[in-house]
N, C-alpha and C positions, 0 to 999 in steps of 0.2 A: 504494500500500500504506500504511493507515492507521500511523503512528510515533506520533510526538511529538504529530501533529494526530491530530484524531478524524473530521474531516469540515471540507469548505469550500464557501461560496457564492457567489453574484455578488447582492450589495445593490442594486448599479446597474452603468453602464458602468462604472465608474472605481473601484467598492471592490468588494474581493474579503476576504471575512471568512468570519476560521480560526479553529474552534472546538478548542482544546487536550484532552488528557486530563488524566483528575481525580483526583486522589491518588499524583503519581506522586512522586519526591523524588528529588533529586540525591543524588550519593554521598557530598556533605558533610553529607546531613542536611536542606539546606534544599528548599524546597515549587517546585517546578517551576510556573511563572506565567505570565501572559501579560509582566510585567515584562522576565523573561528573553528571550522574544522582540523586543521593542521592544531592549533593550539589545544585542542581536547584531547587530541591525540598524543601529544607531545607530554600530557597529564595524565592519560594513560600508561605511557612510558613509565615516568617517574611512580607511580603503583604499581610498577610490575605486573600490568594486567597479561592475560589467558593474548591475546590479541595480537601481542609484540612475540607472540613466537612464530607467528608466520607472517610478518611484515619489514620488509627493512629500512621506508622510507615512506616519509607522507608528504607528499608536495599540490601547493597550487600552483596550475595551470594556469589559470587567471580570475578574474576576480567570484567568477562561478562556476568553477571547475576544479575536482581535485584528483588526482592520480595517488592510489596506492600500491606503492612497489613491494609485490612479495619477496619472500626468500627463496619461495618456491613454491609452484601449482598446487592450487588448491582449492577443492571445490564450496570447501566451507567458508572461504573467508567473506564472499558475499553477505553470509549473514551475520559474520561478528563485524562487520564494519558499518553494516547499514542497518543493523537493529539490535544490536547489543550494548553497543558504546553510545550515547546520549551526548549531543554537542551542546557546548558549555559557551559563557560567551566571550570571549577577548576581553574585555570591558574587563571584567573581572578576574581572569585568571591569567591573562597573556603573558604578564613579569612572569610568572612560575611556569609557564609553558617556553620561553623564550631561555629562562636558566635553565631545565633543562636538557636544550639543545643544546647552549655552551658544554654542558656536562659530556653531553654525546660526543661533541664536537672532540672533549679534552680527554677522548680514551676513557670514559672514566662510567661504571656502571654502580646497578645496589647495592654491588659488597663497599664499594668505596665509601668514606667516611662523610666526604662533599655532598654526596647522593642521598645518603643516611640524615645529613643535618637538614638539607632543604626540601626533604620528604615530611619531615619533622614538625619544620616551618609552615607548610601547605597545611597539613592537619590542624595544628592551632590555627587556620585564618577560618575566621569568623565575615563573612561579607557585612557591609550592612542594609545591602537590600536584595532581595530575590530577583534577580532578572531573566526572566525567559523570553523564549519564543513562542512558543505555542497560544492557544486562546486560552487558555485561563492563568489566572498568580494568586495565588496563595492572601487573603488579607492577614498582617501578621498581629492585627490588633483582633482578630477572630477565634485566634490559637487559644484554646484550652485543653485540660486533660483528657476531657469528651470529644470535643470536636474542632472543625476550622472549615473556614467559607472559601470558597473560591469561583475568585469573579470575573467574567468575562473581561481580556483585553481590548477594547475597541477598536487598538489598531493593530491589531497581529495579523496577520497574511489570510487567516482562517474564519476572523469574525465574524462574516457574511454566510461563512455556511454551516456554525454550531447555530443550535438554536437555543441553546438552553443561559442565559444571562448571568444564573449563580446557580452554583453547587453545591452543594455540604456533604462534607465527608464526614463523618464518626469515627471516632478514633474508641479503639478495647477491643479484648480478643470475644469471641464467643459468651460468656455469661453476661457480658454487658449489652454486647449489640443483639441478643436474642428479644429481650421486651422489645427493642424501638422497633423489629420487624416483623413480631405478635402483634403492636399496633399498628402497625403499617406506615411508621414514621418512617423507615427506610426501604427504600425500593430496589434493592439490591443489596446481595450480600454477599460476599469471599468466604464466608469461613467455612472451616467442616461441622455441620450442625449433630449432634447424638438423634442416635434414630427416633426416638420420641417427638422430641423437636420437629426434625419435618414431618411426623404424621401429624403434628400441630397446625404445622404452616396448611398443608393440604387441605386438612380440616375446612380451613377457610378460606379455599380455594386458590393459592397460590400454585402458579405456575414454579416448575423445578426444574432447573436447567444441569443436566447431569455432564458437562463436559470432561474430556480424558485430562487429568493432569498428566500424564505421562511419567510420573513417578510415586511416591509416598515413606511414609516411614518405615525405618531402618534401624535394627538394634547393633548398635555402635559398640568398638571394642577399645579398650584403651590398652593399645597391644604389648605398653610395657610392664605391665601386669601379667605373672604368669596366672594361669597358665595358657592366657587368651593368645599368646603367639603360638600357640598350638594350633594347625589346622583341624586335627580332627575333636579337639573340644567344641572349635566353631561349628564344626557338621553335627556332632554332637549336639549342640546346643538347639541346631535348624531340624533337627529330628524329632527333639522333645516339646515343638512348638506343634500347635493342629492350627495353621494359618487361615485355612478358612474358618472354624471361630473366632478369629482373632478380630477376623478382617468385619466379619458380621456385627460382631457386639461393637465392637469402635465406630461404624459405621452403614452399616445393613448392603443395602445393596447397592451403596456407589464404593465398599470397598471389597474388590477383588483379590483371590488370593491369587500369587504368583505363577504361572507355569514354569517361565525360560529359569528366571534366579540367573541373572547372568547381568544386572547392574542398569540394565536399558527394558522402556516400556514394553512387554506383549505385545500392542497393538503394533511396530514398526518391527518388531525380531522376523515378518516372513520378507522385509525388505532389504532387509540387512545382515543376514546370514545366511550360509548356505543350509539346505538340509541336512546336512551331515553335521554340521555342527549345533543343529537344532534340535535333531536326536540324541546327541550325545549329553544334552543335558539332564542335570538331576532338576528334580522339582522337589527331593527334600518333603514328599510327602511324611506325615508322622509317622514314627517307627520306633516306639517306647525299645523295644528288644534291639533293634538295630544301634541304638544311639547307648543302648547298655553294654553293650558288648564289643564296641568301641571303645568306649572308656576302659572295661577291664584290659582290653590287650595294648593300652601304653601304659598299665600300670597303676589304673585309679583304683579306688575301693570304694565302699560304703561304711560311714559310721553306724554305731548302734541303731540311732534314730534315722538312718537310710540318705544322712545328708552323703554325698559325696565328697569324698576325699582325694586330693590330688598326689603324683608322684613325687611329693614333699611331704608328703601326711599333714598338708591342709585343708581345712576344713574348705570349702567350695561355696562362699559365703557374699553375697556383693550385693553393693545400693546399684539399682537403676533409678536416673532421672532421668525426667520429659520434663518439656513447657509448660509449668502449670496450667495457663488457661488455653492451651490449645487442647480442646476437649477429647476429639477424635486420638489425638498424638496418646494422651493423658490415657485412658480409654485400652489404648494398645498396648501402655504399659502397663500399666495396671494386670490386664490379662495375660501380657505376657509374664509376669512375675509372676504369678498367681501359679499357671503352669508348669513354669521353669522350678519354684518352689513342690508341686506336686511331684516332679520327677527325681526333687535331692538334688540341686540347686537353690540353692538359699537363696533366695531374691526378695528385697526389699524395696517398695519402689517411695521414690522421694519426685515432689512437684517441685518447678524450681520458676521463678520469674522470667516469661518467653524471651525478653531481652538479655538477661546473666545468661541462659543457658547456652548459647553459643558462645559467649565468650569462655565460660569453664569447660565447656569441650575443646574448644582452641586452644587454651595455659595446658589443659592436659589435666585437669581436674576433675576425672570422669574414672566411673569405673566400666559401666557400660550406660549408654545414653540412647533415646531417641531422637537421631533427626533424620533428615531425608536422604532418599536415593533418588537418581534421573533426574531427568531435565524436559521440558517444556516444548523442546525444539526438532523441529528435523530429523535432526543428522545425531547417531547414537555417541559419537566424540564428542559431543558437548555433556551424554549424559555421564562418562565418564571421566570428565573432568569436574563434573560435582563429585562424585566417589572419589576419587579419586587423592582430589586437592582439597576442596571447599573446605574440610576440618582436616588437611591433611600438606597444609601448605610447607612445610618445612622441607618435606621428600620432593616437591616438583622444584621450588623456588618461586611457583606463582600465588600470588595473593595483592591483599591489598590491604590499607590502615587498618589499625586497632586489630577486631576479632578475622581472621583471618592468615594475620601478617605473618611472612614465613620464617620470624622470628619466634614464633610461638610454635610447639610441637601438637598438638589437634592427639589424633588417634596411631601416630606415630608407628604407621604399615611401610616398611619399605618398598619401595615396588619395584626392586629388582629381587625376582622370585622365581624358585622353581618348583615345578609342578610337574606332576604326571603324566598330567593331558597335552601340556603344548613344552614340554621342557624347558629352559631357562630363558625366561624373559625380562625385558624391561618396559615395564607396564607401561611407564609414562613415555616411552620413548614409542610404542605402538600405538597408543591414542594420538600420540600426534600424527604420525605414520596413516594412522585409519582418516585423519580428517584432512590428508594433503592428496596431490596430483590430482587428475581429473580421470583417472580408470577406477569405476567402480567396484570392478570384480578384486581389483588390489585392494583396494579400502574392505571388501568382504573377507580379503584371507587375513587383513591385519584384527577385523573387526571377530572374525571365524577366532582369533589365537586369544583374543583379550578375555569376547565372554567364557570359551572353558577354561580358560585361568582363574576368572572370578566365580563360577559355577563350582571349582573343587576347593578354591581357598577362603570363600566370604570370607573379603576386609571387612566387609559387614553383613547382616542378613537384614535383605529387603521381608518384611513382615505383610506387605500388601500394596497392589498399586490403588489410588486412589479415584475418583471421579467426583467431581463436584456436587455438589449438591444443594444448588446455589438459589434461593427463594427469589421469587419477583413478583412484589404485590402490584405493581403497577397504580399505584396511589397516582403518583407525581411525572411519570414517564409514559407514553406511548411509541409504537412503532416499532417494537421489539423484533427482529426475524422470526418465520413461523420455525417449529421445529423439525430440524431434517434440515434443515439450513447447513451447507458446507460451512459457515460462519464458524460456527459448534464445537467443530475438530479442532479447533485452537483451545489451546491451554486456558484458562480466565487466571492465570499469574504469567503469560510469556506472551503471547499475543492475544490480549483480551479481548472479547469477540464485545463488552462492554464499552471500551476506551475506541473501538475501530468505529464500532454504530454511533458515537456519538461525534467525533471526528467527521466523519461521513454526512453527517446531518441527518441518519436514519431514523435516531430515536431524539425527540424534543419533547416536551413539553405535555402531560397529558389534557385533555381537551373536558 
């Protein structure tokens, strides 16, 4: 969906050039360029983003034109370049976009110390005002811990064809925004609702928009803990789980249990792998006697009271945390504890503030946790770079500020690993491998090696992939697409099929 860009081509293998729109101006006034592109980028760089591994240069062309030069063909960069990275505006960030060019320039990368200090610098800047492009800005006298307004630009490129004037978003996970959409104060809603709840919503007629997320949660290992750098504790552990209850009580039927177990959505594994490789997976159906008799032959035992003991004669004993208010996540753990204790696995689960718990999975302050697997997009190299990195940034070197940063150790999986299935690999050097040059069938045998690498060793176990389950009272909004809408297949967190219809001018105002 044409935005900010108006159209893009391929010049050759290695440059992909994006012709910008023409007249369009930030909300401070200033002319929206190709500058501003090159400089988001250039701030990209300096976060060590996912993006600067297959780019080696970002130039304008001219004043609406920009050329990016890869390292090397690749069919994925089209979409980290024109819908992952968000352009930022010159106005505000160009000094930090321009020193880090000098940095470039001076040999000089994020181990160095120069890099480190003015990365430092960029994180404490505080702007003092919100300047965008798009049609709406944020009112920052609007901000509360509930909510905030957001009000049409009148002069942004787009304001002729939104229709809606103001906005309000609500800010709280699930137990707060569930009253305002039992009333029907809100006409829309993200989150994962517990099954009760949308038999509520239904109740009273709301329409339920079940789109694919393309991933869900994940019981996370903090691998320097023994005896979780054990693989077959991990399979072990995927044994003693019954994933379809799991996936039911946490969420009825927008959560599915897993087939492939290989890190990327079901719905895209007949695109992306060959059948042989699609056969070869386990699905990790439950298997109490399988997953006990694993355990005896490395050595475990059972205590009197049937906990499990490891080949240290420890007791098998550990807190799981989740998001507290992400209900569904909460929900999963809950019953996954629950289980995992039933089998002798001690498991105790603990709610932790949705915002800390990413960071205490990033310091490494996690014994086992829930957060997500996959990704929202395309192409399965993305979804393996959430697995991958996203809590695991130290072993790629990719991340970004704060939670994340690959100063921090996350779930601390190495991923140069060997395995039975595909023998010795380097995970992160194959996800990039699977998302470069433009032969697909190469991208399936690097894509064929990754999933049965993750299918025998879960870095983590995906617990269930998810589906939306997204209420729409239609109070305030008309215009919605009917459903069966190809709209739909998009993710509502990677390209919201919400943000595109109103973009579009589809959905305005109800009448």
């Amino acid at each position: 969906m044409p935005v900010a860009g108006e159209s893009w081509e391929w010049v050759d293998d290695v440059t992909l050039r994006v012709s910008l729109i023409q007249g369009a101006q930030w909300s401070d006034g200033s002319d929206f360029t190709s500058q501003d592109v090159v400089d988001t980028f250039s701030i990209s760089r300096l976060l060590s983003q996912t993006v600067w591994r297959f780019l080696d240069d970002v130039q304008a062309v001219d004043d609406h034109t920009v050329d990016f030069v890869l390292s090397g063909p690749s069919t994925t960069v089209p979409r980290r370049v024109l819908r992952e990275v968000h352009i930022t505006a010159s106005s505000v960030y160009g000094d930090f976009a321009q020193r880090t060019r000098d940095l470039v320039d001076g040999g000089m990368t994020n181990e160095d110390d120069d890099w480190k200090q003015l990365l430092q610098e960029f994180n404490e800047l505080r702007p003092d005002e919100m300047v965008v492009l798009g049609p709406y800005a944020i009112d920052p006298a609007s901000i509360t811990e509930s909510q905030m307004i957001l009000n049409k630009v009148e002069t942004s490129y787009w304001a002729d064809t939104v229709r809606f004037d103001r906005m309000v978003n609500y800010n709280g996970e699930t137990p707060v925004v569930t009253p305002l959409v039992l009333s029907g104060d809100v006409d829309y809603a993200t989150h994962g609702f517990p099954p009760a709840t949308e038999r509520e919503f239904m109740s009273l007629g709301y329409r339920i928009i079940r789109a694919p997320i393309y991933g869900g949660p994940a019981l996370y290992f903090n691998h320097t803990i023994h005896p979780f750098q054990m693989k077959e504790v991990r399979q072990a552990l995927a044994y003693a789980i019954n994933f379809e209850e799991n996936a039911f009580i946490s969420l009825a039927e927008s959560g599915v249990a897993q087939e492939c177990m290989c890190g990327f959505s079901d719905n895209i594994t007949p695109l992306w792998l060959s059948d042989d490789a699609r056969a070869s997976l386990n699905p990790y159906n439950q298997d109490l006697e399988k997953a006990e008799q694993m355990l005896l032959d490395i050595g475990f035992t059972r205590a009197d009271d049937g906990v499990w003991m490891d080949d240290t004669g420890a007791r098998m004993e550990w807190e799981l945390t989740a998001p507290a208010e992400y209900s569904d996540w909460s929900a999963a753990a809950e019953n996954a504890a629950e289980q995992l204790t039933a089998f002798g696995f001690k498991t105790s689960f603990r709610g932790v503030n949705f915002q800390q718990h990413p960071i205490d999975v990033n310091e490494g302050k996690f014994q086992l946790a829930i957060r997500g697997w996959g990704a929202g997009n395309p192409h399965p190299s993305f979804s393996y770079e959430n697995d991958f990195s996203t809590h695991n940034a130290a072993a790629t070197g990719v991340g970004a500020s704060g939670a994340g940063s690959i100063e921090l150790p996350g779930m601390s999986f190495d991923l140069n690993v060997s395995t039975d299935s595909v023998g010795d690999v380097d995970l992160w050097a194959l996800t990039k491998e699977a998302g470069s040059g433009g032969d697909a069938a190469m991208q399936i045998a690097a894509l064929d090696k990754i999933a049965m690498a993750y299918n025998e060793l879960l870095p983590q176990i995906p617990l269930w992939e998810r589906y939306g389950n997204n209420p729409v009272p239609s109070r305030f909004a008309s215009g919605w697409l009917p459903e069966g809408d190809p709209i739909y297949v998009n993710s509502p967190y990677a390209d919201s099929f919400v943000v595109i219809q109103i973009l579009t001018g589809q959905l305005g105002p109800a009448e």
